[in-house]
C-alpha positions in Angstrom: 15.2 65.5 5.4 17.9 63.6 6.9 15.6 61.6 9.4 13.3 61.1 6.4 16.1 59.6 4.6 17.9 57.3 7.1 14.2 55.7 7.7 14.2 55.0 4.0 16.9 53.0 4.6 16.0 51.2 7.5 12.9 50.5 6.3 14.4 48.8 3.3 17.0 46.6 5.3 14.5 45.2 6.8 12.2 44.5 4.0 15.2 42.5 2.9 16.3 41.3 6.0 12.9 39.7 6.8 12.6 38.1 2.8 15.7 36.2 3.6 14.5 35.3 7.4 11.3 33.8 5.6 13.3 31.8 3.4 15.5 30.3 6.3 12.5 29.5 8.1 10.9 27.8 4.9 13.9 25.9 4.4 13.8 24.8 8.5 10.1 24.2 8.0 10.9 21.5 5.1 13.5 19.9 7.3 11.2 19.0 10.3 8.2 17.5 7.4 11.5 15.8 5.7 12.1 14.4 9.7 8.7 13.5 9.7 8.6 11.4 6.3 11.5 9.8 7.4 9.9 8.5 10.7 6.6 7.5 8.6 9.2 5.8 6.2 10.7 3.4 8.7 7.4 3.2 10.9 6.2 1.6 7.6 8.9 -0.4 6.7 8.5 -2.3 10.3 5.4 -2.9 9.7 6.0 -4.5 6.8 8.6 -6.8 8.0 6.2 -7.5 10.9 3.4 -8.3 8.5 6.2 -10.8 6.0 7.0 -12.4 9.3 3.3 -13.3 9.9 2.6 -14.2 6.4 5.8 -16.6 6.4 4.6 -18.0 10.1 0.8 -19.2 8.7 2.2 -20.5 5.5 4.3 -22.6 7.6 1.0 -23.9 9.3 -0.3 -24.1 5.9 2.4 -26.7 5.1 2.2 -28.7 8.1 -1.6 -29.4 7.9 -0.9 -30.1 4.5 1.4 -32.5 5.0 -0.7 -34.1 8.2 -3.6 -34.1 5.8 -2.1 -35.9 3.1 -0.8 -38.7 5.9 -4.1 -38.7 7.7 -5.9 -39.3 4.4 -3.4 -42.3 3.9 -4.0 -43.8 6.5 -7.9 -43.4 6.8 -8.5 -44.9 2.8 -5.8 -47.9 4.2 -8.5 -48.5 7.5 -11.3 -48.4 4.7 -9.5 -50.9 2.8 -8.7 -53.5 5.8 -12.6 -53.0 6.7 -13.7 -53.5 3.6 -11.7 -56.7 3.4 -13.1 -58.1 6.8 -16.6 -57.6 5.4 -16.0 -59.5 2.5 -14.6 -62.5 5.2 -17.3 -61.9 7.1 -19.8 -62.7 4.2 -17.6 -65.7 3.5 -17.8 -66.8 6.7 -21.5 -66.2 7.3 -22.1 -68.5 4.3 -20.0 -71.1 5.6 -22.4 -70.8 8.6 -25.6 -71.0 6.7 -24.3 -73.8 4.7 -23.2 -75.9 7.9 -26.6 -75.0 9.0 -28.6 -76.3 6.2 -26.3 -80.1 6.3 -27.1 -80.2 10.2 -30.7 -79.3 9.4 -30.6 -81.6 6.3 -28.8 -84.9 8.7 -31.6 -84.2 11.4 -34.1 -84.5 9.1 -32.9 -87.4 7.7 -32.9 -89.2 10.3 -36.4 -88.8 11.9 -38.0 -89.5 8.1 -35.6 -93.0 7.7 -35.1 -94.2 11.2 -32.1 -93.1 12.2 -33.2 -91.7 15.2 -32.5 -95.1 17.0 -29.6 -95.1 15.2 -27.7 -95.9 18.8 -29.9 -98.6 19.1 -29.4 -100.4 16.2 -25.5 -99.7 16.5 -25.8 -101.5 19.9 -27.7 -104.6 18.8 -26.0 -104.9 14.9 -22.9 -104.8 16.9 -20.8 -107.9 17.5 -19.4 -107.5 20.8 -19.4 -104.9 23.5 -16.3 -102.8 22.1 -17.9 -102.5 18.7 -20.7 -101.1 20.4 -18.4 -98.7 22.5 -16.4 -97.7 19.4 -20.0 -96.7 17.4 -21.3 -94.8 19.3 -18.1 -93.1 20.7 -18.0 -92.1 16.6 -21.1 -90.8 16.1 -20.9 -88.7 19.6 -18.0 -87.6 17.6 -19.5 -86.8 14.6 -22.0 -84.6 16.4 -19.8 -82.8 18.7 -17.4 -82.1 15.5 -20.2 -80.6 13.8 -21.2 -78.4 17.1 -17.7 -77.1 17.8 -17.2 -75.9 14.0 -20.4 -74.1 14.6 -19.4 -72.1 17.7 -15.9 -71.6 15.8 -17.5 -69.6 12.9 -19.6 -68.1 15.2 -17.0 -66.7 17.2 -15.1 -66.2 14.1 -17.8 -64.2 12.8 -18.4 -62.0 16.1 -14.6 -61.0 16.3 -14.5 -59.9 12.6 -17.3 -57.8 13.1 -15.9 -56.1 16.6 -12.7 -55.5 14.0 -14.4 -54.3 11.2 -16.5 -51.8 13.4 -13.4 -50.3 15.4 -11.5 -50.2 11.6 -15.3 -48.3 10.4 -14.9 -46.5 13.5 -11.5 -45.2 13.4 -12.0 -44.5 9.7 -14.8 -42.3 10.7 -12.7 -40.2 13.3 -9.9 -39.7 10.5 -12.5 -38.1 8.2 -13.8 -36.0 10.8 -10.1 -34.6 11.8 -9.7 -34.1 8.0 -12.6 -32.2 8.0 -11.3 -30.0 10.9 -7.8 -29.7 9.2 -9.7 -28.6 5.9 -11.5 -25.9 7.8 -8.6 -24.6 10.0 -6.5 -24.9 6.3 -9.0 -22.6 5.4 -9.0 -20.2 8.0 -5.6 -19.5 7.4 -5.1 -19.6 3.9 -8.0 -16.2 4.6 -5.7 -15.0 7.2 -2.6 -15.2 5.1 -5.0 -13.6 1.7 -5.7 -10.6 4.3 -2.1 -10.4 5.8 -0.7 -9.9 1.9 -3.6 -7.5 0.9 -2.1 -5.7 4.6 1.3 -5.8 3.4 0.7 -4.4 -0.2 -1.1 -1.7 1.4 2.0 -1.0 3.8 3.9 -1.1 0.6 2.0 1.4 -1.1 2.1 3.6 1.9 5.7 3.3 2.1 6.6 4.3 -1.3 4.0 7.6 -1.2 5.7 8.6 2.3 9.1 7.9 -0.1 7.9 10.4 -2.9 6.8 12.9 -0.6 10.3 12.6 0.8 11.5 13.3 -2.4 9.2 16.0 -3.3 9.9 17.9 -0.1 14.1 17.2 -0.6 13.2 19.6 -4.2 11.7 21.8 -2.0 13.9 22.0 0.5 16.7 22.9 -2.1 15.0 25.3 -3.8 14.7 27.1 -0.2 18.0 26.7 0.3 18.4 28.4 -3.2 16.5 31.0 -2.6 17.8 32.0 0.8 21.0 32.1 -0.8 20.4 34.3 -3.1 18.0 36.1 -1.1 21.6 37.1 1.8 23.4 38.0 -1.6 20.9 40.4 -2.9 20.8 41.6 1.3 24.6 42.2 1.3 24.5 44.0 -1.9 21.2 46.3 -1.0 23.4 47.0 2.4 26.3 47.8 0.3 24.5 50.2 -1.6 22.8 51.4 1.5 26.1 52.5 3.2 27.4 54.1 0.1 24.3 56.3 -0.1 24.3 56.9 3.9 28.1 58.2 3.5 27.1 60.6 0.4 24.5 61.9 2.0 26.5 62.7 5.4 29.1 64.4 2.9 26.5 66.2 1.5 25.1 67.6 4.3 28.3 68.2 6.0 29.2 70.3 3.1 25.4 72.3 3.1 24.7 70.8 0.1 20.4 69.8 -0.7 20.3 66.3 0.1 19.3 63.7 -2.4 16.2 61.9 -1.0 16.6 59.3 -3.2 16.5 55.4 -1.6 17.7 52.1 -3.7 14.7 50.1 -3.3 14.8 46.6 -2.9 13.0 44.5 -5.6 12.6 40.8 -4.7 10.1 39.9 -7.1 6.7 38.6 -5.9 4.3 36.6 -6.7 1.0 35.3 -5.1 0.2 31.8 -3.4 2.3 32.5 -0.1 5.3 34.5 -2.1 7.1 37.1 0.5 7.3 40.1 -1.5 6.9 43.6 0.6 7.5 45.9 -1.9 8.0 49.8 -0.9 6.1 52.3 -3.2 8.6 53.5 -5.3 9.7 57.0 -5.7 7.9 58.3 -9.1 10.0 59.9 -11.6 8.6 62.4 -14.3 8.9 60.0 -17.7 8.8 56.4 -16.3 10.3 53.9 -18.6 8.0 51.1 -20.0 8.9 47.9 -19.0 10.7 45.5 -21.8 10.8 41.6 -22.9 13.3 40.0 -21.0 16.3 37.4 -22.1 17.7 34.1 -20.9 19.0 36.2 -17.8 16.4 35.9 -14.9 16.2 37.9 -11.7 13.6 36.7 -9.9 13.6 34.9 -6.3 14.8 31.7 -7.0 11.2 29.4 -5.9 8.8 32.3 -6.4 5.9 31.9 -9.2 7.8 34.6 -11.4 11.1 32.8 -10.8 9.1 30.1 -12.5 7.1 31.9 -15.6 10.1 33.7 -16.1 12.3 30.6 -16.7 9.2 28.9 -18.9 8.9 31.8 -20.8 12.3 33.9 -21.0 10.5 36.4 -23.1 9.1 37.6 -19.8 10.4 41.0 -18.5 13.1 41.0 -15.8 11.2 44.2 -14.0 7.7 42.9 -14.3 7.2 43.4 -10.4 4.6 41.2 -8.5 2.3 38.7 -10.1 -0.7 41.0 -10.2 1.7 43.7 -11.7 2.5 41.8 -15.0 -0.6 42.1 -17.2 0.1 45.5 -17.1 4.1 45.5 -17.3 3.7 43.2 -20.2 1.2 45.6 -22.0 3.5 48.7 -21.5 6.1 46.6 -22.9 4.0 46.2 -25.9 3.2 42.5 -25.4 -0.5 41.2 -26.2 -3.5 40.3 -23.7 -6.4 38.6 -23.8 -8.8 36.2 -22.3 -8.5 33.7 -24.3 -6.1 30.5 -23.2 -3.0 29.7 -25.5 -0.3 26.9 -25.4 2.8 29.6 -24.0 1.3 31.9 -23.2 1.3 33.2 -19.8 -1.9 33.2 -16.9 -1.5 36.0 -14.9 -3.9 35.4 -11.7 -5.1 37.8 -9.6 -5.6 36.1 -6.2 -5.5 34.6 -4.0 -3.5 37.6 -2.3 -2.4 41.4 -3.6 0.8 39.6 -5.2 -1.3 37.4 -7.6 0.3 34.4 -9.3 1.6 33.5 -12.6 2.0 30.2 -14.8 2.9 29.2 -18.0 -0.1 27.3 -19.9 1.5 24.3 -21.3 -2.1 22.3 -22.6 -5.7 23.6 -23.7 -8.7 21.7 -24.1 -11.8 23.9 -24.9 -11.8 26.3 -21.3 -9.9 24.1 -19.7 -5.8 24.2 -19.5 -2.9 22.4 -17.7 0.0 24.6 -16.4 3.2 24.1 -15.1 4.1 26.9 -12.3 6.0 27.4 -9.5 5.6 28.1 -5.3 1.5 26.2 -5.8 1.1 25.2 -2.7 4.2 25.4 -1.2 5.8 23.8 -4.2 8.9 25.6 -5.1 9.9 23.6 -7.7 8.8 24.0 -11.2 5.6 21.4 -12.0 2.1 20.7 -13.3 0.9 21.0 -9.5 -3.4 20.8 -10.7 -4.1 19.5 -13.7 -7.1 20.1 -16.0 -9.1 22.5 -14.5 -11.1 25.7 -15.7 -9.6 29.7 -14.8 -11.6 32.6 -13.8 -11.0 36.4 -14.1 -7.4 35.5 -15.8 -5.8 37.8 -18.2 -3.3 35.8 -20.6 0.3 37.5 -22.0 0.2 36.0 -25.6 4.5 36.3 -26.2 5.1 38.1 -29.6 
């Protein structure tokens, strides 16, 4: 009898020994993803300033072919201009030409039809002396040779303004097709600054998700820390109780009196969803007592999905046991079940492991409801954690 009872108790200090092990190591286990969010964080954050830097870099190119543009355009309308004013001189001058032309054309013909032709002739012999003749003819050679220079002169005239109006047409030309490139290359990186700030909003966004889950997992992490706490008090307390026991019974078999095989039991409260709850069959006494409603007082592991009904819902029993256990519990107790979903009332789920889970039903629309629970997914704290969806093989404690 004594062996049987000192494995009792060994048996229960480590069932709470190894709750409070599991809640250090859940508490560790949010540090390292809190370590890890922290190195996405600032991974992120460099990327971003990488990203600005690169924006701020092509809008400086931007600027700069904007401002070449603006000065190239200046200057190519100004060569249009200057060429345009050359081709007006060189109509000018081309009619100037043609008019010349036309009088040489017009004195030629003039003087084959009247006699003119021997006009040197006649000079010679209507002369009065030998010098009159010399000066005659010296002016009409004069006349002539006048009349042929001006010709080449607007002839020349005319050739150079057309060489400078087709190197100003030309150079006009090339500064259309540079502002042409500059348009296209102004372009190109007004696209490659569009696609660096969609970059950087997206580094943004990723940033402040990796900065929530950082905050989500800090709850977490000190609601482990909660529960481990409590978890060693509850430890020191069971081991307290466990000594006291050990030392009655070693006076009571000293003495030859029957030993009492009676063990406290430890009672962490469980629940489903990844809860630690190992719970010893208890010993069964002949007139159990039902279960009762509970109060504001709650005795649950801090964390755990009854930690987290029970504070929705402090009508819920203290003693309820695992989250499986309290449709039951709750119908000893006298409290209502049902199937049907109610605003308050508590879903008590079966799975997905033998400790079930609990929430508190906080919206209902038709068969679907919104809950707010605790330890979903690793999610300590108290939250709506899925939204609108639709329960199966749920029972429902409807509080009185």
């Amino acid at each position: 009898m004594k062996k049987k009872l000192i494995s009792a108790l060994l048996l229960s200090t480590v069932v709470l020994t190894s709750a409070s092990t599991v809640l250090v190591a859940m508490a560790d286990e949010t540090d390292d993803k809190i370590a890890s969010q922290d190195a996405k964080i600032a991974s992120t954050k460099s990327a971003e300033a990488t990203a600005q830097s690169e924006v701020a870099g092509i809008q400086s190119q931007v600027n700069t072919l904007s401002s070449k543009q603006s000065a190239l355009k200046k200057e190519t309308d100004d060569l249009l201009k200057e060429s345009e004013k050359l081709q007006t001189k060189i109509g000018e001058l081309t009619k100037e030409i043609k008019e010349r032309d036309e009088a040489l054309k017009a004195q030629a013909r003039s003087a084959q039809t009247d006699g003119s032709a021997t006009s040197y002739v006649d000079a010679v012999i209507n002369s009065k002396s030998l010098s009159d003749v010399v000066t005659r003819v010296s002016a009409m050679r004069t006349v002539v040779k006048a009349n042929n220079d001006m010709m080449k002169q607007q002839e020349t005239a005319k050739a150079d303004l057309d060489k400078a109006q087709k190197e100003n047409q030309a150079k006009a030309n090339e500064g259309y097709k540079l502002l042409a490139q500059m348009n296209d290359q102004a372009k190109t990186l007004e696209t490659q600054q569009a696609q660096l700030k969609v970059a950087q909003l997206n580094l943004a966004a990723e940033r402040a998700t990796a900065e929530g889950d950082k905050a989500s997992l800090l709850e977490q992490k000190a609601a482990a820390q909660a529960a481990a706490t409590a978890a060693a008090a509850r430890e020191k307390a069971y081991n307290d109780q466990v000594s006291d026991a050990a030392a009655k019974a070693k006076e009571q078999a000293d003495n030859g009196v029957s030993i009492d095989n009676s063990v406290p039991t430890p009672s962490p409260g469980g629940s489903g969803n990844g809860d630690y709850t190992p719970t010893p069959t208890p010993t069964p006494t002949p007139t159990p007592t039902p279960p009762t409603g509970g109060g504001g007082v709650n005795t649950y592991p801090v964390g755990q999905c009854t930690w987290g009904a029970k504070e929705l819902a402090p009508w819920a029993g203290n003693n309820w046991g695992n989250g499986a256990q309290w449709a039951s519990s709750a119908a000893a107790a006298g409290f209502r079940t049902g199937s049907t979903p109610q605003v308050g009332a508590i879903m008590v789920e079966y799975g997905p492991t033998a400790y079930g889970h609990v929430a508190v039903v906080s919206m209902v629309n038709g068969s679907q409801i919104q809950v707010r629970e605790a330890n979903y997914n690793g999610n300590q704290a108290i939250g709506n954690y899925r939204g609108w969806f639709t329960p199966g093989g749920v029972t429902y404690i409807y509080p009185n």
